[in-house]
Residue frames as a rotation matrix with the C-alpha (Angstrom) as fourth column:
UNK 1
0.325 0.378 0.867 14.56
-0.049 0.922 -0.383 11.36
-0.944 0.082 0.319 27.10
UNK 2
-0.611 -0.459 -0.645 16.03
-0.676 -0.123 0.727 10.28
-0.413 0.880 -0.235 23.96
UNK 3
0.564 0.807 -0.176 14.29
-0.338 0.031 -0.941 9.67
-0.754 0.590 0.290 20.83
UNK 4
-0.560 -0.427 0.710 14.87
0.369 0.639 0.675 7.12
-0.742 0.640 -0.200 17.96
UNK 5
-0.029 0.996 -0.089 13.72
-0.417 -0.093 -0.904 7.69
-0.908 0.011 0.418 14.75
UNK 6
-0.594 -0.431 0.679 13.32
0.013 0.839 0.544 5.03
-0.804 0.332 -0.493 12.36
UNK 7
0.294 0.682 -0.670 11.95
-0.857 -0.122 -0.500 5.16
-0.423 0.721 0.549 8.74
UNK 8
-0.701 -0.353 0.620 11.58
0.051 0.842 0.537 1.81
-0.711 0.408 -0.572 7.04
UNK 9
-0.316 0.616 -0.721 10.43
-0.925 -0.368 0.091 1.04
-0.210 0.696 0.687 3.59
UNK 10
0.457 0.345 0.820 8.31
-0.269 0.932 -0.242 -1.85
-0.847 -0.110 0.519 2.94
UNK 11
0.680 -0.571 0.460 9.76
0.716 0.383 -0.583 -2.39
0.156 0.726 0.669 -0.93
UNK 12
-0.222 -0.962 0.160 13.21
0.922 -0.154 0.355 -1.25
-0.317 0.226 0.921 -1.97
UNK 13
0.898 0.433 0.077 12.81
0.440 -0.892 -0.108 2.87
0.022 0.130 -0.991 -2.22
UNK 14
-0.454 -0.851 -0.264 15.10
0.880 -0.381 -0.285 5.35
0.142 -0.361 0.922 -2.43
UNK 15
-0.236 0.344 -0.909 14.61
0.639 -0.649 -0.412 8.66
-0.732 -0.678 -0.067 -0.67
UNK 16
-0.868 -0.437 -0.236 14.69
-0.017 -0.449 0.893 10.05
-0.497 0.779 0.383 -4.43
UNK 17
-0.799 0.474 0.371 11.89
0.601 0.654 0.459 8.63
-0.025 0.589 -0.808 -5.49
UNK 18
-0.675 0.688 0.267 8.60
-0.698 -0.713 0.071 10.39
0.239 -0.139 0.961 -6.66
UNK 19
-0.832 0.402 -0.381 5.81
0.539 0.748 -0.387 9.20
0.130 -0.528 -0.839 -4.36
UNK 20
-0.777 0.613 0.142 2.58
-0.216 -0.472 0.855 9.44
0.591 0.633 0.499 -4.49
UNK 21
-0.855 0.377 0.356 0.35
-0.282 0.239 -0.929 9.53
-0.435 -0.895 -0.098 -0.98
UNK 22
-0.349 0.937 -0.021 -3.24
0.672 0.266 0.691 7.80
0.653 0.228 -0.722 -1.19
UNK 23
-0.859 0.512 -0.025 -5.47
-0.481 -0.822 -0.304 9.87
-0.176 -0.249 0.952 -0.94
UNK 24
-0.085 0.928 0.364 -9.77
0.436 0.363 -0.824 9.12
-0.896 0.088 -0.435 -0.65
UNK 25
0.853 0.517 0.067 -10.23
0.267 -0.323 -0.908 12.04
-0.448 0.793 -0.414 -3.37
UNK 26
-0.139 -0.577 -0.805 -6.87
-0.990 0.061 0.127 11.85
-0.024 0.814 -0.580 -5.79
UNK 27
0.898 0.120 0.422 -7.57
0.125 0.852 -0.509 8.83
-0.421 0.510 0.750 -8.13
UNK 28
-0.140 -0.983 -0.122 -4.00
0.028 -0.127 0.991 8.19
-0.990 0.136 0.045 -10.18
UNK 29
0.780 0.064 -0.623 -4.04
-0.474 -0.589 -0.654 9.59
-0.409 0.805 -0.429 -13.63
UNK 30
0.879 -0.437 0.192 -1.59
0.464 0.687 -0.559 7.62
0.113 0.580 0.807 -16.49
UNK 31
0.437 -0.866 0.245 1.05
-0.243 -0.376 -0.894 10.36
0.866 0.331 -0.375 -16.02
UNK 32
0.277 -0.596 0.754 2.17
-0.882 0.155 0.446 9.03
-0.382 -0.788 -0.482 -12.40
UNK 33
0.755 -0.249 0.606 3.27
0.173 0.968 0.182 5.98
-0.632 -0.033 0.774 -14.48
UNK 34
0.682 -0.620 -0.387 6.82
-0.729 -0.620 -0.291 6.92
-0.059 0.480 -0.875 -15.32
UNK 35
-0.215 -0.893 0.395 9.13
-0.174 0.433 0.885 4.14
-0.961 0.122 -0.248 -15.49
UNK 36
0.194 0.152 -0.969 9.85
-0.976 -0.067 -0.205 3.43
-0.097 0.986 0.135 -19.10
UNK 37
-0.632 -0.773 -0.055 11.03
-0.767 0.634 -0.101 -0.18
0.113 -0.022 -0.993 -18.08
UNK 38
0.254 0.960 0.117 8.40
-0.886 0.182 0.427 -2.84
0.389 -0.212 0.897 -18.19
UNK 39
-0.658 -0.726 -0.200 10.02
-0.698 0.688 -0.197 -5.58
0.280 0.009 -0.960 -15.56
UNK 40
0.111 0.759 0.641 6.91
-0.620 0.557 -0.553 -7.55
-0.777 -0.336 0.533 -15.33
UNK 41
-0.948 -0.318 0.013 7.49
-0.149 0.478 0.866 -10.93
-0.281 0.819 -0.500 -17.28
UNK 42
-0.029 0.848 0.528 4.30
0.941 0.201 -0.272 -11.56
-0.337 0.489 -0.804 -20.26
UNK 43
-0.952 -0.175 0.250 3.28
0.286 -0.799 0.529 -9.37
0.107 0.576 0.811 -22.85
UNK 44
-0.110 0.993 0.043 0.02
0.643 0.039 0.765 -9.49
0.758 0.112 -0.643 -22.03
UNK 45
-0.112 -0.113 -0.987 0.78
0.784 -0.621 -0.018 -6.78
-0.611 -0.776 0.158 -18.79
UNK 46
0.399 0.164 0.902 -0.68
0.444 -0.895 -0.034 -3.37
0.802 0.414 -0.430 -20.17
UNK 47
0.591 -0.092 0.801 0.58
-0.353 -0.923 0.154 -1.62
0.725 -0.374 -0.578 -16.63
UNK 48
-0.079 -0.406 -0.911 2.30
0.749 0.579 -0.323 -2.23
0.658 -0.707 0.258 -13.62
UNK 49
0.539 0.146 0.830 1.61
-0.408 -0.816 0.409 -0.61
0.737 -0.559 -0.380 -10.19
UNK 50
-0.364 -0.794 -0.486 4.78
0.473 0.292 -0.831 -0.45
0.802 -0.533 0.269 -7.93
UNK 51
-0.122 0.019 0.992 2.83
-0.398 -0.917 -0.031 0.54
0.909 -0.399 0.119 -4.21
UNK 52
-0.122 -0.040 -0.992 3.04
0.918 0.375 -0.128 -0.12
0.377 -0.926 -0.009 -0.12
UNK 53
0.945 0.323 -0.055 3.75
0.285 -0.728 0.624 1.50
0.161 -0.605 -0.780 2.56
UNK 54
-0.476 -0.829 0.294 6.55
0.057 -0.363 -0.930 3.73
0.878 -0.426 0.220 4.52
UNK 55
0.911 0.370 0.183 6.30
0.002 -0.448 0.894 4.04
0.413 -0.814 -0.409 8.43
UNK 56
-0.154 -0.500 0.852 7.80
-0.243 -0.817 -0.523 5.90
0.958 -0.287 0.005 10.47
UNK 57
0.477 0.417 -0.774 8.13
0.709 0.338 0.619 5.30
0.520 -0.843 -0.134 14.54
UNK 58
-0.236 -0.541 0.807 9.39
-0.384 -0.711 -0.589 7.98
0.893 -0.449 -0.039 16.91
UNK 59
0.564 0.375 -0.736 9.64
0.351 0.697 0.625 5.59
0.747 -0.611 0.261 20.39
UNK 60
0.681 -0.555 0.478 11.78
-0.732 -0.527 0.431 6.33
0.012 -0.643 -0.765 23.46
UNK 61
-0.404 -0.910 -0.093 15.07
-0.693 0.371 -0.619 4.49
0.598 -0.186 -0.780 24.89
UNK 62
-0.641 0.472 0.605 12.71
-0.610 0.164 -0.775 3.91
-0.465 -0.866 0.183 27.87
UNK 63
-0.832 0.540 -0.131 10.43
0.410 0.756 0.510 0.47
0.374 0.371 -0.850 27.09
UNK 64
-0.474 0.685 -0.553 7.83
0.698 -0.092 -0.711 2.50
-0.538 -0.723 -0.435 29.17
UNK 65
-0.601 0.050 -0.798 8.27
-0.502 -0.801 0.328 5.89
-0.622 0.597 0.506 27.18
UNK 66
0.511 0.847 -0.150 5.74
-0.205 -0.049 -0.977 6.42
-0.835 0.530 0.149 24.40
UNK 67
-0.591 -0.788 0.175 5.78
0.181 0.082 0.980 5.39
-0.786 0.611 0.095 21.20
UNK 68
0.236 0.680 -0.694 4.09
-0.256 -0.646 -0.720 6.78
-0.938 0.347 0.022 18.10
UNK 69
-0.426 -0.431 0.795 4.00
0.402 0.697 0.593 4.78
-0.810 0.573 -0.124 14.76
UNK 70
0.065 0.227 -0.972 3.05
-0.829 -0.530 -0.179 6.64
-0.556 0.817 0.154 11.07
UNK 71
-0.227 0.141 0.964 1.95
0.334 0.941 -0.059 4.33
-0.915 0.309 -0.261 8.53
UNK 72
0.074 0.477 -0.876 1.60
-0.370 -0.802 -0.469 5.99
-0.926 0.359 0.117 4.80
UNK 73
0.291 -0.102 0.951 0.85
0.519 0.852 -0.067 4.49
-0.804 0.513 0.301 1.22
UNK 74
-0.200 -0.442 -0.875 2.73
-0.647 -0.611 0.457 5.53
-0.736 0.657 -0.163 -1.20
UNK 75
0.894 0.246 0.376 2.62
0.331 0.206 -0.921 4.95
-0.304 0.947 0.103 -5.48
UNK 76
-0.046 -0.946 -0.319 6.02
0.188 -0.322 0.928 4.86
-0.981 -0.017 0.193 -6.35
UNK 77
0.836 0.516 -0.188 5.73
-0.225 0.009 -0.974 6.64
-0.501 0.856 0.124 -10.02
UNK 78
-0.062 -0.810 -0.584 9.47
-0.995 0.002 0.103 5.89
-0.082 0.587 -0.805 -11.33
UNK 79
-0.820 -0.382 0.426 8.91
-0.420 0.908 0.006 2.29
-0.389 -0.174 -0.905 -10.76
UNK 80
-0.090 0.976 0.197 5.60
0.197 0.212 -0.957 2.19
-0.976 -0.047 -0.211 -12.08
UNK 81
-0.891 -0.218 0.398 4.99
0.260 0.473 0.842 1.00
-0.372 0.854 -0.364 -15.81
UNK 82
0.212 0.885 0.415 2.72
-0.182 0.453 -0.873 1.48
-0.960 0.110 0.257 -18.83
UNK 83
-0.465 0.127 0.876 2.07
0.865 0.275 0.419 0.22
-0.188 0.953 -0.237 -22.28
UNK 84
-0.777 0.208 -0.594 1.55
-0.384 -0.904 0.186 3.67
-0.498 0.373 0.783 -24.11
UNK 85
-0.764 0.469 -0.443 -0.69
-0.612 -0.312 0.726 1.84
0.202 0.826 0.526 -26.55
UNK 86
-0.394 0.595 -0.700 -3.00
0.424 0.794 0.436 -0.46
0.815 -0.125 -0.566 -24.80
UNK 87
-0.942 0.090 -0.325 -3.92
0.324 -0.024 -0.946 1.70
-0.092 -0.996 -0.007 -22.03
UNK 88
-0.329 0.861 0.389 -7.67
0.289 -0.300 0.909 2.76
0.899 0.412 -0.150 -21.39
UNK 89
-0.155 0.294 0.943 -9.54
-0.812 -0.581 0.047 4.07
0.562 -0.759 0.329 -18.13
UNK 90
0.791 0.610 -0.052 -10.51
-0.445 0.632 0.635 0.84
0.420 -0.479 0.771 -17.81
UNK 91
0.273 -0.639 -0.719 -7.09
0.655 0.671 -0.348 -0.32
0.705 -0.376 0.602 -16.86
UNK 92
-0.566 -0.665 0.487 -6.24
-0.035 -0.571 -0.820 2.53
0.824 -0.481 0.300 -14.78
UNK 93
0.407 0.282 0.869 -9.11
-0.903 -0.022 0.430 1.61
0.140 -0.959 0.246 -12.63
UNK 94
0.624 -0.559 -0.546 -7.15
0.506 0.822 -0.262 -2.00
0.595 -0.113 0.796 -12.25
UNK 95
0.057 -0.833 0.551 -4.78
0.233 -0.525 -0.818 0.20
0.971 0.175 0.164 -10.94
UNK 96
-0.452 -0.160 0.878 -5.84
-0.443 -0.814 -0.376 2.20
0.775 -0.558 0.297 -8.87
UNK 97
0.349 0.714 0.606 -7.40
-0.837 -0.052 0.544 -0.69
0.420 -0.698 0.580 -7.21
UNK 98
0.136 -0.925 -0.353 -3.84
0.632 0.356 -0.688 -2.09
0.763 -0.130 0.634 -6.48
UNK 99
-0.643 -0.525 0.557 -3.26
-0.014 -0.720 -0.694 1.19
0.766 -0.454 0.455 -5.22
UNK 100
-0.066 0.693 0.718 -6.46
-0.737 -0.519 0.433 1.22
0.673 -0.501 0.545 -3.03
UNK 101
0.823 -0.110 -0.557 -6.22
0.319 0.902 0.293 -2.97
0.470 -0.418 0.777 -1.72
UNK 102
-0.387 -0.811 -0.439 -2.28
0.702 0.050 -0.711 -1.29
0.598 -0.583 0.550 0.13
UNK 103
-0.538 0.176 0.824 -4.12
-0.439 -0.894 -0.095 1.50
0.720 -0.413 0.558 1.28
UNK 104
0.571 0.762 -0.304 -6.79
-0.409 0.585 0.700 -1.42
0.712 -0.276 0.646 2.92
UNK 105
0.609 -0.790 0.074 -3.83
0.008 -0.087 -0.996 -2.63
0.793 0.607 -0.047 4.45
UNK 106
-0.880 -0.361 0.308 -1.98
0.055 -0.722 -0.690 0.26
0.472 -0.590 0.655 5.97
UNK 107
0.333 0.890 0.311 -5.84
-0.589 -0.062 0.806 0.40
0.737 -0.451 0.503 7.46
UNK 108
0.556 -0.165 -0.815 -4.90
0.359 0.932 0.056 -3.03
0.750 -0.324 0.577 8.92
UNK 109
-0.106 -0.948 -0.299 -2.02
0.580 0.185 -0.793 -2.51
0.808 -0.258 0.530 10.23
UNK 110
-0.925 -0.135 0.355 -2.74
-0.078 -0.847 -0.526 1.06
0.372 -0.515 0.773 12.13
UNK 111
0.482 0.873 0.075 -5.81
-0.508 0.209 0.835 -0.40
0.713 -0.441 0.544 13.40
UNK 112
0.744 -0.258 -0.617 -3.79
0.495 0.833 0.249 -3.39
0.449 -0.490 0.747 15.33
UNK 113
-0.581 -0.769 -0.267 -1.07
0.743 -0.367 -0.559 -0.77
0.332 -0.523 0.785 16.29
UNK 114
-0.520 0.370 0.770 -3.57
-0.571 -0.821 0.009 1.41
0.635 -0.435 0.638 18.23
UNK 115
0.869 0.474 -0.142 -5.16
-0.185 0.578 0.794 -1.46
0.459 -0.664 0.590 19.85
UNK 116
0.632 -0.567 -0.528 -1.23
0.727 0.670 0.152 -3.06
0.267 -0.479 0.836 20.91
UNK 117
-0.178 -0.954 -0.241 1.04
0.942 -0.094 -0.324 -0.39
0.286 -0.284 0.915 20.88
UNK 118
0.902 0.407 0.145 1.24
0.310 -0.844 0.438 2.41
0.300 -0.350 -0.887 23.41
UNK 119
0.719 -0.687 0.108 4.69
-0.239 -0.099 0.966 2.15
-0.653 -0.720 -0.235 24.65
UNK 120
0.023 -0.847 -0.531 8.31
-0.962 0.127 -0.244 1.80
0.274 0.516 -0.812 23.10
UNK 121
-0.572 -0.610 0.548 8.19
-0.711 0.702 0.039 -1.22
-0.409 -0.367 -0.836 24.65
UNK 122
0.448 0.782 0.433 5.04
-0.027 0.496 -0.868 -2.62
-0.893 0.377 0.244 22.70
UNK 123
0.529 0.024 -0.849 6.53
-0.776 -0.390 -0.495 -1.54
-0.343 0.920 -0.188 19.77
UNK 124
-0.312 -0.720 -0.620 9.60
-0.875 0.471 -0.107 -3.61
0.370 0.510 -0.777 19.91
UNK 125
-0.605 0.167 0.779 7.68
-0.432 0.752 -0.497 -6.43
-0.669 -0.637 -0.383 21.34
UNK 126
0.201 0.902 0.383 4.65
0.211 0.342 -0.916 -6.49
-0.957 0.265 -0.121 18.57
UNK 127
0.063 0.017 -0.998 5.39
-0.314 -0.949 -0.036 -4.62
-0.947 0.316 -0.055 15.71
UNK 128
-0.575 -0.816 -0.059 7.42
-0.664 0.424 0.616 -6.73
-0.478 0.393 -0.785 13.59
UNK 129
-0.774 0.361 0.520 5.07
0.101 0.881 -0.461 -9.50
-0.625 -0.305 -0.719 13.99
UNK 130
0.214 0.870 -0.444 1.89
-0.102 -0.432 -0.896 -7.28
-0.972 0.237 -0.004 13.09
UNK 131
0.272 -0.106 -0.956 3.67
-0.706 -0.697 -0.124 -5.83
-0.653 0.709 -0.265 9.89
UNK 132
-0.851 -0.522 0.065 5.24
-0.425 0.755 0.500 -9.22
-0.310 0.397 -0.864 9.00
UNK 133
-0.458 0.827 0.326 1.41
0.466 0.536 -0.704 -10.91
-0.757 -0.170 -0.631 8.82
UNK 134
0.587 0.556 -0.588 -0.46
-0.112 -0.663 -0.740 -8.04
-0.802 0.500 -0.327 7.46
UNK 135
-0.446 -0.673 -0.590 2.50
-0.610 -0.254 0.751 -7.73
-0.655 0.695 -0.297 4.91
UNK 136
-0.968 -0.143 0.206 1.68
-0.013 0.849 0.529 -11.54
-0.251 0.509 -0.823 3.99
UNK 137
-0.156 0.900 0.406 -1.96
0.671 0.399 -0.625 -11.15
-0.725 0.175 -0.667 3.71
UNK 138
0.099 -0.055 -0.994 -1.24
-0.514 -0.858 -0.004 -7.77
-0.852 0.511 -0.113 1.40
UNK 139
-0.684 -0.625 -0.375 1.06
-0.696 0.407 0.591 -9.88
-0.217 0.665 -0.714 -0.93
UNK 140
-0.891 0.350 0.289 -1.50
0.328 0.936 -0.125 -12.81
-0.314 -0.017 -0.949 -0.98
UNK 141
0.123 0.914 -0.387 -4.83
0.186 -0.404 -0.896 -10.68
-0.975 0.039 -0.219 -1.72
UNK 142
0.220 -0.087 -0.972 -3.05
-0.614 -0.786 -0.068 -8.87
-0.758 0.612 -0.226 -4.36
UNK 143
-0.784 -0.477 -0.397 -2.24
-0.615 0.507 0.604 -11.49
-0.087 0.717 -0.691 -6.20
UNK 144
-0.547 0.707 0.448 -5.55
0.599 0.704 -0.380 -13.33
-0.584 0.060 -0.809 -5.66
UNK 145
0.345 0.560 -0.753 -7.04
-0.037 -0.794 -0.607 -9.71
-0.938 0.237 -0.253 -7.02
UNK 146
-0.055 0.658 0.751 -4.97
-0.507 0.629 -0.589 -10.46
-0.860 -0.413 0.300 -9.59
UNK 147
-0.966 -0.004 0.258 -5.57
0.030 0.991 0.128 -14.18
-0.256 0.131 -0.958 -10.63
UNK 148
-0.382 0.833 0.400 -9.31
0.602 0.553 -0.576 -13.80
-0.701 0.021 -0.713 -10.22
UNK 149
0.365 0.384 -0.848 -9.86
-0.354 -0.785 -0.508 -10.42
-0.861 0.486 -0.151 -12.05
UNK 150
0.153 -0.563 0.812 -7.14
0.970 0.244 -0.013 -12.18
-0.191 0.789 0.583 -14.83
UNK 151
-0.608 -0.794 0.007 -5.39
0.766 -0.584 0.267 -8.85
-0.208 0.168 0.964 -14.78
UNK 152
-0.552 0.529 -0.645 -8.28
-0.257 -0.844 -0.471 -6.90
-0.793 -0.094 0.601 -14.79
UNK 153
-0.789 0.396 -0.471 -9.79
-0.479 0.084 0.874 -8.43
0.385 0.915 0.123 -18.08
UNK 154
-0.349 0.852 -0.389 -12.62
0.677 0.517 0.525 -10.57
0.648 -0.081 -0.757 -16.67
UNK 155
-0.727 0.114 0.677 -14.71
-0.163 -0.987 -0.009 -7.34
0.667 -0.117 0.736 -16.39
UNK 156
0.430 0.869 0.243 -17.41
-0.335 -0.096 0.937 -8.90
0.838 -0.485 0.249 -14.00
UNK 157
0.178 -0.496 -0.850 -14.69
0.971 0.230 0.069 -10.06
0.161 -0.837 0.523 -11.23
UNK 158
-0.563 -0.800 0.204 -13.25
0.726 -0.598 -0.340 -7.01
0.394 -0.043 0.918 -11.60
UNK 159
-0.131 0.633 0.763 -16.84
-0.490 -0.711 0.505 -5.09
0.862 -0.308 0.403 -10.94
UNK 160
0.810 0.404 -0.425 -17.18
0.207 0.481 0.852 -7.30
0.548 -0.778 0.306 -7.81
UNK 161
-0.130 -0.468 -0.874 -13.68
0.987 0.021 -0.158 -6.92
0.092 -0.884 0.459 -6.38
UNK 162
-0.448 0.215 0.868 -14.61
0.123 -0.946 0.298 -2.91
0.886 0.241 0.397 -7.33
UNK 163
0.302 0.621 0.724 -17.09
-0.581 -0.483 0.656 -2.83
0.756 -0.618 0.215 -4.84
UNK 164
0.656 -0.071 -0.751 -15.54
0.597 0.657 0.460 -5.37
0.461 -0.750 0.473 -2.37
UNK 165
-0.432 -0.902 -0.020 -12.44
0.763 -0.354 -0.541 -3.22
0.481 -0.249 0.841 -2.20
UNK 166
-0.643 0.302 0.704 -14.55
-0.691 -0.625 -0.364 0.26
0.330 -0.720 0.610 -1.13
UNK 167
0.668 0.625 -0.404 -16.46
0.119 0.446 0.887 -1.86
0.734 -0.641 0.224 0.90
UNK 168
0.560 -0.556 -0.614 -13.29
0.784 0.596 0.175 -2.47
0.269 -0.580 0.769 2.80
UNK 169
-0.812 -0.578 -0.083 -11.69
0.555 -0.721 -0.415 0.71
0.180 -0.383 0.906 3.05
UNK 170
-0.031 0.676 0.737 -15.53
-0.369 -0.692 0.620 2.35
0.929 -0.253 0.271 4.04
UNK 171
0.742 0.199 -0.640 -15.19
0.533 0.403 0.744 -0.65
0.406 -0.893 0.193 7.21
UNK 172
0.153 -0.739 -0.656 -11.75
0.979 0.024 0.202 0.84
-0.133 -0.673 0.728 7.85
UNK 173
0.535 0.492 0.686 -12.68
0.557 -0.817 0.151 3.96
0.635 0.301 -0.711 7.66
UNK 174
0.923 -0.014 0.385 -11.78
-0.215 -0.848 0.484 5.28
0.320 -0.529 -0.786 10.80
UNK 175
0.525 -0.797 0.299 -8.10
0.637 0.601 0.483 3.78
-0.565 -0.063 0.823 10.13
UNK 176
0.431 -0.478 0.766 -7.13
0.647 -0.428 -0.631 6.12
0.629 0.767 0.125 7.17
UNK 177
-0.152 -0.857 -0.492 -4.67
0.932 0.041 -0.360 8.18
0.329 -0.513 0.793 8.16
UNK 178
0.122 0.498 -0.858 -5.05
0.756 -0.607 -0.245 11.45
-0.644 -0.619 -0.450 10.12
Protein backbone atom coordinates (compact mmCIF):
# COMPACT_ATOMS: atom_id res chain seq x y z
CA UNK A 1 0.00 0.00 0.00
CA UNK A 2 1.47 3.25 -0.69
CA UNK A 3 1.67 6.08 1.59
CA UNK A 4 1.50 9.91 1.01
CA UNK A 5 2.89 12.15 3.26
CA UNK A 6 1.92 15.62 3.35
CA UNK A 7 3.07 18.44 5.73
CA UNK A 8 1.30 21.74 5.31
CA UNK A 9 1.83 24.95 7.11
CA UNK A 10 -0.99 27.04 8.05
CA UNK A 11 1.20 30.58 7.82
CA UNK A 12 4.24 30.93 5.60
CA UNK A 13 7.13 28.74 7.61
CA UNK A 14 10.16 27.59 6.64
CA UNK A 15 11.46 24.22 7.77
CA UNK A 16 14.32 26.49 9.44
CA UNK A 17 12.42 28.05 11.66
CA UNK A 18 12.61 27.85 15.55
CA UNK A 19 9.26 26.53 16.78
CA UNK A 20 7.90 26.35 19.72
CA UNK A 21 5.16 23.33 20.56
CA UNK A 22 2.23 24.33 23.08
CA UNK A 23 2.50 22.84 25.73
CA UNK A 24 -0.31 22.84 29.08
CA UNK A 25 2.87 23.36 31.46
CA UNK A 26 5.57 25.59 29.25
CA UNK A 27 4.17 29.22 29.44
CA UNK A 28 6.47 31.41 26.75
CA UNK A 29 9.12 33.43 28.43
CA UNK A 30 10.30 37.00 26.46
CA UNK A 31 13.36 35.16 25.07
CA UNK A 32 11.21 33.02 22.44
CA UNK A 33 10.56 36.52 20.98
CA UNK A 34 13.40 36.83 18.52
CA UNK A 35 12.62 38.67 15.51
CA UNK A 36 14.21 42.06 15.76
CA UNK A 37 11.69 43.36 13.03
CA UNK A 38 8.52 44.86 14.32
CA UNK A 39 6.07 44.37 11.03
CA UNK A 40 3.00 45.17 12.90
CA UNK A 41 1.79 48.74 11.72
CA UNK A 42 1.19 51.39 15.20
CA UNK A 43 3.51 52.20 17.74
CA UNK A 44 1.41 51.45 20.26
CA UNK A 45 2.19 47.28 19.62
CA UNK A 46 4.58 46.37 22.63
CA UNK A 47 4.77 42.54 21.08
CA UNK A 48 3.74 40.51 18.39
CA UNK A 49 2.91 36.74 18.52
CA UNK A 50 3.51 34.96 15.11
CA UNK A 51 1.45 31.26 16.00
CA UNK A 52 -0.89 28.30 14.26
CA UNK A 53 -0.65 25.22 13.41
CA UNK A 54 1.40 22.46 11.21
CA UNK A 55 -0.38 19.08 10.31
CA UNK A 56 0.72 16.41 9.06
CA UNK A 57 -1.51 13.45 7.26
CA UNK A 58 -0.09 10.03 6.43
CA UNK A 59 -3.37 8.58 4.19
CA UNK A 60 -3.26 5.74 1.64
CA UNK A 61 -3.64 5.78 -2.37
CA UNK A 62 -6.67 3.58 -1.50
CA UNK A 63 -9.91 6.09 -0.59
CA UNK A 64 -10.73 3.11 1.78
CA UNK A 65 -7.11 2.81 3.33
CA UNK A 66 -6.64 4.65 6.62
CA UNK A 67 -5.82 7.86 7.21
CA UNK A 68 -4.17 9.51 10.19
CA UNK A 69 -4.04 13.39 10.56
CA UNK A 70 -1.39 15.29 13.28
CA UNK A 71 -2.39 18.63 14.15
CA UNK A 72 0.44 20.71 16.29
CA UNK A 73 0.71 24.46 17.50
CA UNK A 74 3.56 25.92 17.04
CA UNK A 75 5.15 29.75 18.27
CA UNK A 76 7.19 30.66 15.57
CA UNK A 77 10.10 32.61 17.67
CA UNK A 78 12.05 34.29 14.56
CA UNK A 79 8.89 35.87 13.48
CA UNK A 80 7.82 36.86 16.73
CA UNK A 81 8.45 40.56 18.00
CA UNK A 82 9.13 42.64 21.11
CA UNK A 83 9.56 46.16 22.29
CA UNK A 84 12.68 45.64 24.65
CA UNK A 85 11.42 48.58 26.66
CA UNK A 86 7.76 48.37 27.23
CA UNK A 87 7.54 44.83 27.97
CA UNK A 88 6.13 43.53 31.43
CA UNK A 89 4.58 40.03 32.51
CA UNK A 90 1.61 41.58 32.00
CA UNK A 91 2.01 41.63 28.30
CA UNK A 92 3.49 38.33 27.99
CA UNK A 93 0.36 36.97 29.44
CA UNK A 94 -1.45 38.83 26.23
CA UNK A 95 0.68 36.60 24.61
CA UNK A 96 0.60 33.71 25.63
CA UNK A 97 -3.06 33.95 25.34
CA UNK A 98 -2.66 34.32 21.49
CA UNK A 99 -0.61 31.44 21.85
CA UNK A 100 -3.24 29.49 23.94
CA UNK A 101 -6.77 30.84 21.70
CA UNK A 102 -4.50 28.54 18.34
CA UNK A 103 -3.95 25.90 20.64
CA UNK A 104 -8.17 26.13 21.32
CA UNK A 105 -8.31 25.72 17.79
CA UNK A 106 -6.04 22.89 16.82
CA UNK A 107 -8.57 21.42 19.74
CA UNK A 108 -11.29 22.25 17.14
CA UNK A 109 -10.10 21.01 14.43
CA UNK A 110 -8.81 17.37 15.82
CA UNK A 111 -12.00 17.03 17.51
CA UNK A 112 -14.08 17.27 14.00
CA UNK A 113 -11.31 15.10 12.35
CA UNK A 114 -11.91 12.15 14.73
CA UNK A 115 -15.54 12.41 14.49
CA UNK A 116 -15.27 12.64 10.13
CA UNK A 117 -12.20 11.23 9.19
CA UNK A 118 -11.29 7.56 9.30
CA UNK A 119 -10.36 6.86 5.81
CA UNK A 120 -8.08 8.49 3.03
CA UNK A 121 -11.06 8.96 1.49
CA UNK A 122 -12.70 11.21 4.30
CA UNK A 123 -9.76 13.04 4.35
CA UNK A 124 -9.80 14.27 0.85
CA UNK A 125 -13.48 14.64 0.98
CA UNK A 126 -13.70 16.80 4.47
CA UNK A 127 -10.60 18.09 5.45
CA UNK A 128 -10.10 21.12 3.56
CA UNK A 129 -13.45 22.29 4.41
CA UNK A 130 -12.99 21.60 8.30
CA UNK A 131 -9.52 23.45 8.33
CA UNK A 132 -10.76 26.21 5.96
CA UNK A 133 -13.80 27.16 8.69
CA UNK A 134 -12.00 26.52 11.84
CA UNK A 135 -9.08 28.56 10.21
CA UNK A 136 -11.79 31.46 9.75
CA UNK A 137 -13.18 31.31 13.14
CA UNK A 138 -9.27 31.28 14.55
CA UNK A 139 -8.52 34.50 12.49
CA UNK A 140 -11.88 36.12 13.60
CA UNK A 141 -11.64 35.34 17.54
CA UNK A 142 -8.18 36.53 17.54
CA UNK A 143 -8.78 39.58 16.42
CA UNK A 144 -12.02 40.05 18.40
CA UNK A 145 -9.49 39.01 21.52
CA UNK A 146 -7.76 41.63 20.26
CA UNK A 147 -10.25 44.59 19.68
CA UNK A 148 -12.02 43.87 22.93
CA UNK A 149 -8.97 43.39 25.29
CA UNK A 150 -7.55 46.80 23.14
CA UNK A 151 -4.30 44.92 22.88
CA UNK A 152 -4.33 43.68 26.14
CA UNK A 153 -4.60 47.18 27.92
CA UNK A 154 -8.22 47.13 29.10
CA UNK A 155 -7.07 44.94 32.06
CA UNK A 156 -10.68 43.77 33.04
CA UNK A 157 -11.51 42.30 29.36
CA UNK A 158 -8.41 40.91 29.39
CA UNK A 159 -9.12 39.10 33.03
CA UNK A 160 -12.41 37.81 31.49
CA UNK A 161 -11.08 36.58 28.14
CA UNK A 162 -8.18 35.00 30.79
CA UNK A 163 -10.56 32.81 32.17
CA UNK A 164 -12.81 32.33 29.07
CA UNK A 165 -9.80 31.10 27.15
CA UNK A 166 -8.86 28.12 29.98
CA UNK A 167 -12.31 27.60 30.17
CA UNK A 168 -12.10 26.54 26.59
CA UNK A 169 -9.12 24.58 26.34
CA UNK A 170 -10.32 22.65 29.98
CA UNK A 171 -13.85 21.80 27.52
CA UNK A 172 -11.37 20.58 24.91
CA UNK A 173 -9.50 18.90 26.97
CA UNK A 174 -9.61 15.62 25.70
CA UNK A 175 -8.54 17.19 22.14
CA UNK A 176 -4.94 18.31 23.15
CA UNK A 177 -2.71 16.41 21.49
CA UNK A 178 -1.48 12.92 22.44
Amino acid sequence: MKYVFLVLFLMSNHLWSQRVEWKEDRKLVWNNFKSKVNNQRGKDIVAYTHCGWVYSVVKSSNPKGAAKVNIETIFNEDKSWKDDNRISEYVLNHEQKHFDIAEIYARKIRKEVAAKIKTSGDYDRYFQGIYNRILKDYKNFQALYDGVTEHGMNKEKQSEYDVMISDELEQLKDYKKP
